[in-house]
C-alpha positions as CSV (number, residue, x, y, z in Angstrom):
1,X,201.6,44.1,55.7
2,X,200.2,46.5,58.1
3,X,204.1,48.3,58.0
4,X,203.4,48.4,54.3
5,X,200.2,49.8,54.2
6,X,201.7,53.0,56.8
7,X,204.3,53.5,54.1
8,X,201.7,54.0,51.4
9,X,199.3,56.3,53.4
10,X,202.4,58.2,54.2
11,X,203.3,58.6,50.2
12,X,199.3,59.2,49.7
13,X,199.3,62.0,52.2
14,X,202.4,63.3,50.4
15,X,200.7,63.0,46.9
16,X,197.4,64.8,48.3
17,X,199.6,68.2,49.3
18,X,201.2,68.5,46.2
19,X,197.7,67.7,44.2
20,X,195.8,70.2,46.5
21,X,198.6,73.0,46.8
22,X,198.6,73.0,42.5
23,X,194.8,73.0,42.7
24,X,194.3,76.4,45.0
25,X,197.3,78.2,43.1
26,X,194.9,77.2,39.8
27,X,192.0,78.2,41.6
28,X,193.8,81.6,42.2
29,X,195.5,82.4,38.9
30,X,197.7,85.0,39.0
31,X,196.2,86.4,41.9
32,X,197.2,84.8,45.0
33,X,195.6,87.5,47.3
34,X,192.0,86.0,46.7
35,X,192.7,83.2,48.4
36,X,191.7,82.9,51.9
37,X,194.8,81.0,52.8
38,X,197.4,80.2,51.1
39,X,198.1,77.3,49.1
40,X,200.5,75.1,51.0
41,X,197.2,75.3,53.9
42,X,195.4,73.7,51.2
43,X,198.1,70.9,50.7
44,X,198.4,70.5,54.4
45,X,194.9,70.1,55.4
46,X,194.5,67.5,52.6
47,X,198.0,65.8,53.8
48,X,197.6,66.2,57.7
49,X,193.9,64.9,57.1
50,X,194.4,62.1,54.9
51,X,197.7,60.6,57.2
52,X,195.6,61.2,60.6
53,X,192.3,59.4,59.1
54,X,194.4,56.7,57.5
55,X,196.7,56.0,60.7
56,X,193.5,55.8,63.0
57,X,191.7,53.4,60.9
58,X,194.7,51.3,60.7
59,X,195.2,51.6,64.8
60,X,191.7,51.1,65.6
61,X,190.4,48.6,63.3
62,X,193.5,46.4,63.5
63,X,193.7,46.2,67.2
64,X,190.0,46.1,67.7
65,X,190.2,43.0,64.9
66,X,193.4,41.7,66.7
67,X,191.2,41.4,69.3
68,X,188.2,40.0,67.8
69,X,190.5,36.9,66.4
70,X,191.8,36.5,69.9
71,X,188.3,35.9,71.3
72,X,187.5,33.3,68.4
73,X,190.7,31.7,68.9
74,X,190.0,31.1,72.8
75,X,186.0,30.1,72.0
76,X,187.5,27.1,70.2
77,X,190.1,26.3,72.5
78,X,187.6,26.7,75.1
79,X,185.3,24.2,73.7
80,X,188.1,21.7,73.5
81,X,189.5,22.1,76.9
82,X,186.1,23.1,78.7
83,X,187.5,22.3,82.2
84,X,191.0,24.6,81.1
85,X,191.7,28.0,82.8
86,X,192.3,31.0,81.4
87,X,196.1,31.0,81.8
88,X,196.0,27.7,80.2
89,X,193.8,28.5,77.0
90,X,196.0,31.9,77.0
91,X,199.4,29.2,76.7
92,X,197.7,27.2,74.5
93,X,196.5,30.7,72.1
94,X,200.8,31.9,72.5
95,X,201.8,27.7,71.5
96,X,199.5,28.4,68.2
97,X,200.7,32.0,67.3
98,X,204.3,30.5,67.6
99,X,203.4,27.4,65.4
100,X,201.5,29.8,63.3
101,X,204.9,31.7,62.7
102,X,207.3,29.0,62.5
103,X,209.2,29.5,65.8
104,X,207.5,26.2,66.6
105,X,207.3,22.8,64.9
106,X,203.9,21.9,63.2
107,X,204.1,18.9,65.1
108,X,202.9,20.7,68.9
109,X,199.4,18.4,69.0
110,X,196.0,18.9,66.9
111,X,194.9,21.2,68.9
112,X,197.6,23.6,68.6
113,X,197.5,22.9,64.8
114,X,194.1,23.3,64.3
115,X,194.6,26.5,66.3
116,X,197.2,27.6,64.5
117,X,195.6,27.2,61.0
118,X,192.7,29.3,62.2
119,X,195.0,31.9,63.6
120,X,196.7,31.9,60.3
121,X,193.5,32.5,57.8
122,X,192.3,35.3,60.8
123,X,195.4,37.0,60.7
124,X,195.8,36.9,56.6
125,X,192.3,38.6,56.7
126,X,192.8,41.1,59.5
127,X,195.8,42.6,57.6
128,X,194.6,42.8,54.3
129,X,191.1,44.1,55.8
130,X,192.8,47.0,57.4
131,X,195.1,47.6,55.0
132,X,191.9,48.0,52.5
133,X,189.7,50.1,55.1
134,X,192.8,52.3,56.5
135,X,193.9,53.1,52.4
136,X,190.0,54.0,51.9
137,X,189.6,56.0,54.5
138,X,193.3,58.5,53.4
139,X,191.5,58.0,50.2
140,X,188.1,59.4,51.4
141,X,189.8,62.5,53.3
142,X,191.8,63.8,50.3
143,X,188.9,63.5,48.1
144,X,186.8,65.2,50.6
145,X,189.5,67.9,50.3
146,X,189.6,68.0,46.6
147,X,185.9,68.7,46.8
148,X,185.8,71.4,49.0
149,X,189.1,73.5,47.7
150,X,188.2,76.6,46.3
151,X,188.8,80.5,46.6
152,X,187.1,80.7,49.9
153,X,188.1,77.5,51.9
154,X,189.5,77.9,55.1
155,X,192.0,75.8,55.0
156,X,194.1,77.7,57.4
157,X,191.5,77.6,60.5
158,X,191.0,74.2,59.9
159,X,194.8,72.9,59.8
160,X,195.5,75.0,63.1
161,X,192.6,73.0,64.5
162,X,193.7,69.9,63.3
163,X,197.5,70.5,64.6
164,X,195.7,71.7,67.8
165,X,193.5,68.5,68.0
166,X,196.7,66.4,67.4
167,X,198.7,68.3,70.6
168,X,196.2,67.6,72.5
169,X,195.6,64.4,71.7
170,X,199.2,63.7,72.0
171,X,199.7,65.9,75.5
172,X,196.6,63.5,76.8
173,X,198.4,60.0,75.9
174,X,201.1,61.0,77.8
175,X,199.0,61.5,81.0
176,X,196.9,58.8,80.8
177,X,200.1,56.7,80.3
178,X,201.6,58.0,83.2
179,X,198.6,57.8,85.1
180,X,197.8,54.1,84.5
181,X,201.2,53.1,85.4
182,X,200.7,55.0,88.5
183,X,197.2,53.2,88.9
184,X,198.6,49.5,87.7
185,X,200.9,50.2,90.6
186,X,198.5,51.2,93.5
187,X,196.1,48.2,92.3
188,X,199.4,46.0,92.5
189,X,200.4,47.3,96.1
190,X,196.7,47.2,97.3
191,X,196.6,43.5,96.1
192,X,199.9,42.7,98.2
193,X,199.0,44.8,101.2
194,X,195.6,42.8,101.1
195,X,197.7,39.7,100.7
196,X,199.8,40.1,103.9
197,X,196.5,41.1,106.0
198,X,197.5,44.7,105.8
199,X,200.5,44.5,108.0
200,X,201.9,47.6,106.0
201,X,204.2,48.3,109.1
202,X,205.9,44.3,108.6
203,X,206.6,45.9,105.1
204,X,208.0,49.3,106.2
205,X,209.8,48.7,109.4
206,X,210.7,44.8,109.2
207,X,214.0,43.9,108.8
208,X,213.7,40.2,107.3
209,X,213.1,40.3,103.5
210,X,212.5,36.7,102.0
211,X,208.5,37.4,99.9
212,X,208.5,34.2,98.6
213,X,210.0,31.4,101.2
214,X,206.9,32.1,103.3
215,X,204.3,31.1,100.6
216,X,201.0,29.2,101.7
217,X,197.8,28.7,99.8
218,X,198.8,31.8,97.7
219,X,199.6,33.6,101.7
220,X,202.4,35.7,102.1
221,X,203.8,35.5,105.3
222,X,203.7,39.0,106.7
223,X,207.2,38.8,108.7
224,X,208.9,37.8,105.5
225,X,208.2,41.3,103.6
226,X,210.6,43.3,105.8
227,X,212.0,46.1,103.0
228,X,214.1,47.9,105.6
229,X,217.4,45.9,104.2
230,X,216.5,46.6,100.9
231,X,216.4,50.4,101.2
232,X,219.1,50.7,103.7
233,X,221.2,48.9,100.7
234,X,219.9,51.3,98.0
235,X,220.7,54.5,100.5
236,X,224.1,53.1,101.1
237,X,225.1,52.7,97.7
238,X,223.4,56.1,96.8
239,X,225.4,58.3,99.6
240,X,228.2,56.2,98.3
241,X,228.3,57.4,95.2
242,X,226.8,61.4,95.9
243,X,230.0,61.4,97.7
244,X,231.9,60.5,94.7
245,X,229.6,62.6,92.2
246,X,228.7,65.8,93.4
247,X,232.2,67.3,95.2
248,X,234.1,65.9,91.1
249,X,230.8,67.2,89.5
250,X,230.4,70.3,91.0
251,X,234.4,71.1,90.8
252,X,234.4,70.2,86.9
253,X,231.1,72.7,86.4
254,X,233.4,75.4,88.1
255,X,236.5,74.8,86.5
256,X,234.4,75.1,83.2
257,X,232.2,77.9,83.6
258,X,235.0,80.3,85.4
259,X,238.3,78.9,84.8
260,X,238.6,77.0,81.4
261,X,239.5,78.6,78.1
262,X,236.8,78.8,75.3
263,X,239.0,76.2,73.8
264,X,239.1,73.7,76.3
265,X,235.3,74.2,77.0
266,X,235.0,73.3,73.2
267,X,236.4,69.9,74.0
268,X,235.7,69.0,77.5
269,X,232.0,70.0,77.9
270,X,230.8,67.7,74.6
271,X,233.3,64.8,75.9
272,X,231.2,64.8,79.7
273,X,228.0,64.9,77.6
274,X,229.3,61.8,75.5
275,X,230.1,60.2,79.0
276,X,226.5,60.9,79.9
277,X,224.8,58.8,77.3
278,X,227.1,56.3,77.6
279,X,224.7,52.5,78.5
280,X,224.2,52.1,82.4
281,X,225.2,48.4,81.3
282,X,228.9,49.1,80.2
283,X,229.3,50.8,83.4
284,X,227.9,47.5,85.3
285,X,230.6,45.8,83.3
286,X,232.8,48.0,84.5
287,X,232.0,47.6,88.4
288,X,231.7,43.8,88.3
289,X,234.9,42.9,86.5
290,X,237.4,46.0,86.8
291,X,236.4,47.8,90.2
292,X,234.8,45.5,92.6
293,X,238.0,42.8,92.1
294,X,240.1,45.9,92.6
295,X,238.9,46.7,95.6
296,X,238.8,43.2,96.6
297,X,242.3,42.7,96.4
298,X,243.4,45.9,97.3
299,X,241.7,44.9,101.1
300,X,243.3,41.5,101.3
301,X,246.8,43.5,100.9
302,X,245.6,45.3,104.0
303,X,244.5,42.5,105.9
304,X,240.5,44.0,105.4
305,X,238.1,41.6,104.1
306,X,236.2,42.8,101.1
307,X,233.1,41.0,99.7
308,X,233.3,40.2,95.8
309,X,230.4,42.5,95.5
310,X,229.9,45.3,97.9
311,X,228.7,48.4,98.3
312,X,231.2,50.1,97.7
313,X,232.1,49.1,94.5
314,X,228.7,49.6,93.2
315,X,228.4,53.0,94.7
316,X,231.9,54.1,93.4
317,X,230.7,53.4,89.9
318,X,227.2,54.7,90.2
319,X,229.0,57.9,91.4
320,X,231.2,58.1,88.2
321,X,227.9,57.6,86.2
322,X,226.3,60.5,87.8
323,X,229.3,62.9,87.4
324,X,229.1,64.4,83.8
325,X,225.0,64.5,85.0
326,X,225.8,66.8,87.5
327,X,228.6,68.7,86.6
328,X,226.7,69.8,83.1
329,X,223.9,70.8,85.1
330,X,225.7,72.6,87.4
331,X,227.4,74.1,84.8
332,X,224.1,75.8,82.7
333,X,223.1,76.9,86.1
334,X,226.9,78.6,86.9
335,X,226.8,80.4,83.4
336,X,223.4,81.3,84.1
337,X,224.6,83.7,86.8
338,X,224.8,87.3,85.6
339,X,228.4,88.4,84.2
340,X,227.4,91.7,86.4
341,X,227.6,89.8,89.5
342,X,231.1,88.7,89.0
343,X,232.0,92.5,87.7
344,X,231.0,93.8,90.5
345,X,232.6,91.3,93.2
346,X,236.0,92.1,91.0
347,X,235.5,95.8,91.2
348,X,235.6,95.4,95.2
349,X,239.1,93.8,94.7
350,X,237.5,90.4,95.2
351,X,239.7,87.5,93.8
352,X,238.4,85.5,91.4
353,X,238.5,82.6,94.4
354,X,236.2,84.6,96.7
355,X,233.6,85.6,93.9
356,X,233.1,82.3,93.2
357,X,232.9,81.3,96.8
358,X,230.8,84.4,98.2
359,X,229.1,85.4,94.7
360,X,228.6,83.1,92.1
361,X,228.0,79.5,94.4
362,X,225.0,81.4,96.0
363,X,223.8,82.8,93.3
364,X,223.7,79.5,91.7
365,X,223.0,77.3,95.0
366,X,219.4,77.0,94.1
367,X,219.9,74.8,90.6
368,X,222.8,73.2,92.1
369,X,220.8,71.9,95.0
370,X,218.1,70.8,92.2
371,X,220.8,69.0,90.3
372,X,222.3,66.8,93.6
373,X,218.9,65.5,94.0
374,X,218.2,64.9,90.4
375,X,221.1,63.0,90.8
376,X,220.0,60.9,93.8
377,X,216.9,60.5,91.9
378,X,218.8,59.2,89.7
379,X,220.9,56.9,91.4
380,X,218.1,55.5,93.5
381,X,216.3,54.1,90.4
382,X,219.4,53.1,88.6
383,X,219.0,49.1,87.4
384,X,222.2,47.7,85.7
385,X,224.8,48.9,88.0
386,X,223.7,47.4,90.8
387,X,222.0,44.3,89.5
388,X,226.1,43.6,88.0
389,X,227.8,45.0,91.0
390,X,225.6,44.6,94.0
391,X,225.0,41.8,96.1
392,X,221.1,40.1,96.0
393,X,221.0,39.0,99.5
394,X,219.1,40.9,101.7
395,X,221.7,42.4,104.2
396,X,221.0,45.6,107.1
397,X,224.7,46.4,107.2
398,X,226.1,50.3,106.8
399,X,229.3,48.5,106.4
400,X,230.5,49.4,102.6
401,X,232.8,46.8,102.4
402,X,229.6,44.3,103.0
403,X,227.6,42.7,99.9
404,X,224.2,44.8,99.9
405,X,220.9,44.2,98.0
406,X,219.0,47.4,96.5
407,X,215.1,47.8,95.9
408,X,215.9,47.9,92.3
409,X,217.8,44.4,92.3
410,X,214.9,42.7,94.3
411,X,212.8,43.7,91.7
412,X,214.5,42.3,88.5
413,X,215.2,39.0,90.7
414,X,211.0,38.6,91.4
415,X,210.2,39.4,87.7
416,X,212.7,36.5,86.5
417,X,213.4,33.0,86.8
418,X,210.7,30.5,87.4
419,X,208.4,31.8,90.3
420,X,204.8,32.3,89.4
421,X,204.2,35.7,87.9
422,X,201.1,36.6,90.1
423,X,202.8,35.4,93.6
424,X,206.1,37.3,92.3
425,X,204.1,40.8,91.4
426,X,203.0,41.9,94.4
427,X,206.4,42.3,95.8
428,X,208.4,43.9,92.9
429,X,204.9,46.3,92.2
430,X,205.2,47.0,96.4
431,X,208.9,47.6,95.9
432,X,208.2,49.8,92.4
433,X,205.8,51.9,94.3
434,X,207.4,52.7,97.3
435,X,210.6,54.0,95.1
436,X,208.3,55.4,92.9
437,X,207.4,57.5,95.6
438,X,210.6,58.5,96.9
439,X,212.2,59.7,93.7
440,X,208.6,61.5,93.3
441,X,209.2,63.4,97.2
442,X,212.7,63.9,95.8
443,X,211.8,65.9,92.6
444,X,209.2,67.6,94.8
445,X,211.1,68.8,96.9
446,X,213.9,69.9,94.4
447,X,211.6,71.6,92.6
448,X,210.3,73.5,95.9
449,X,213.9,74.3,96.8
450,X,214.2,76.2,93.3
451,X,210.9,78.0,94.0
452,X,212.3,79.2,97.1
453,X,215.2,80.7,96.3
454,X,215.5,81.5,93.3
455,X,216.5,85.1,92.4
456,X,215.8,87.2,89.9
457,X,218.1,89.2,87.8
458,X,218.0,92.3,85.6
């Protein structure tokens, strides 16, 4: 209904440019001039205005509603189950929605059916309200702009400040996204730290990492928190595979800025960009059923013993993962260097080997730097690979062969299965927020590293 209803005020807004843009170049005549903008401003501050009032009205008053129905919906559970918890009204409210929408028989108990019936007459009223008040208020806007549309409107001034109210509006979401993720995660870690007794030392320096064996009365047990295995696995697995990335990345980027044909450029540069988008989950696939048994039985014929899912495996993937991310970046920044640079070097009888070497590497050092630790960035916080590939026992080894456990696999194992999602959070928000910070120092310091050297060319 409510998908419905965004439709029409889209084909309403639509319908007010075209009335308003006809209107003003009636208003005008044949003399265009004597309008103070020009008609397609007065179709698009009748459009922009009629979508943006419509879409806010049909945000706002269908969550706050949404809401509204909630609270209704847990006042009469509430006086059923008096004695209930929040949690348990808030299972009993999800039980109703779902019997509400058919993904659960009728048959769930009278409370749950009375619930649901409610839900159902609440919800049938909250679309169609919305729908009704969100269509009135595009409505209201385009008349409003009918109205004023004359000669000497300025509908010009007033689009820019409606596009300019819209960027910011748009520019601020994004912060206050990213800043209450940041702040969910503080709260989070604050509430573990306080959980443990504040032993954040246990958490960075101890070498034991089992959160939830430990448990008592809600108590974490402060020598079970240990995260040094956890990130000595993840920087295993991510010097692993920088040692397969960047030396392949960085020769591809140089083979196609300086040494390819225009032709094989054509057809190599778009197939590494393909190979960048491909899904982090193909190449777990990849690792757990093709690589990490090849390595496997490639150390049993050499008398080594290999774990099924090791290090290395993982990091040898990762590493072909990050390639086409490295090499394209360190291509941009190779052609970036000035053709000059390279004219120059030949006209001291430089080969083209030593310009590259002594001339254009230097040159472009500073965004290849950036692009390595974009790269661990990367690799740090990648998921699939290692959750397929990697091992999930906590293991302090720098042995490669050896089945390691990364901060981002500890985190998909507390946030699954069947332990209790507030003793589980701490943990995986502690975990989330430590590598949160570290791919944060990383970009910092990437970005300081391109500050510093960068030169400027004429």
């Amino acid at each position: 209904m409510l998908g419905t209803t965004f439709v029409v005020i889209l084909a309403l807004s639509a319908g007010w440019y075209f009335l308003l843009r006809r209107r003003a170049m009636a208003a005008a005549g044949p003399r265009l001039a004597d309008l103070h903008s020009r008609p397609s401003y007065h179709g698009f501050y009748a459009a922009l205005g009629s979508f943006l009032a419509g879409t806010a009205v049909l945000l706002v008053v269908g969550i706050g509603w949404g809401l509204w129905n909630d609270m209704q919906l847990q006042n009469q559970i509430g006086q059923a189950l008096p004695e209930s918890s929040a949690i348990e009204r808030q299972l009993v409210l999800s039980d109703a929605k779902a019997v509400a929408d058919g993904a659960l028989p009728s048959r769930s108990g009278e409370l749950r059916s009375a619930v649901a019936e409610r839900h159902a007459t609440l919800e049938t009223a909250r679309q169609w309200g919305t729908a009704a008040l969100a269509l009135a208020a595009a409505l209201a806007f385009g008349l409003l702009a009918w109205r004023r549309s004359d000669r000497d409107f300025r509908a010009r001034n007033r689009t820019e400040r409606m596009v300019t109210i819209v960027l910011w509006a748009t520019a601020a979401i994004a912060v206050l996204t990213t800043l209450g993720i940041v702040l969910s995660l503080i709260f989070e870690t604050a509430n573990f730290f306080s959980n443990i007794g504040w032993r954040i030392d246990k958490f960075l320096f101890g070498t034991t990492w089992s959160p939830l064996s430990g448990v008592q009365s809600g108590q974490m047990n402060p020598d079970k928190v240990g995260a040094v295995p956890l990130f000595a696995g993840t920087f295993l697995i991510t010097l692993i595979a920088m040692i397969v990335a960047v030396p392949i990345g960085l020769m591809a980027a140089i083979y196609l800025a300086d040494f390819a044909s225009p032709r094989t450029r054509s057809v190599v540069k778009p197939m590494l960009e393909i190979l960048a988008g491909i899904p982090t989950v193909v190449y777990g696939f990849f690792a757990a059923i093709t690589v990490a048994p090849f390595i496997r039985q490639s150390g049993e014929a050499l008398g080594i013993s290999v774990a099924s899912e090791s290090a290395l495996a993982a990091g040898v993937v990762m590493g072909i993962m990050i390639i086409p991310f490295i090499s394209s970046l360190s291509d941009d920044v190779i052609n970036a260097v000035p053709q000059s640079l390279r004219d120059g070097s030949y006209g001291l009888g430089a080969t083209k080997a030593e310009t590259i070497r002594q001339v254009v590497l230097p040159s472009a050092l500073p965004g290849i730097v950036s692009a390595v630790l974009l790269g661990v960035s990367r690799a740090v916080g990648e998921t699939m690979i290692v959750v397929m590939a990697a091992g999930q026992g906590a293991n302090l080894t720098l042995n490669p062969l050896e089945a390691v456990t990364t901060v981002t696999v500890q985190i998909v194992m507390l946030i699954t299965g069947d332990t209790e999602a507030s003793t589980a959070a701490g943990p995986a928000f502690t975990l989330g927020f430590t590598l949160f910070c570290i791919t944060l120092l990383m970009n910092i310091i990437a970005l300081r590293i391109v500050r510093r050297y960068r030169e400027l060319y004429d």
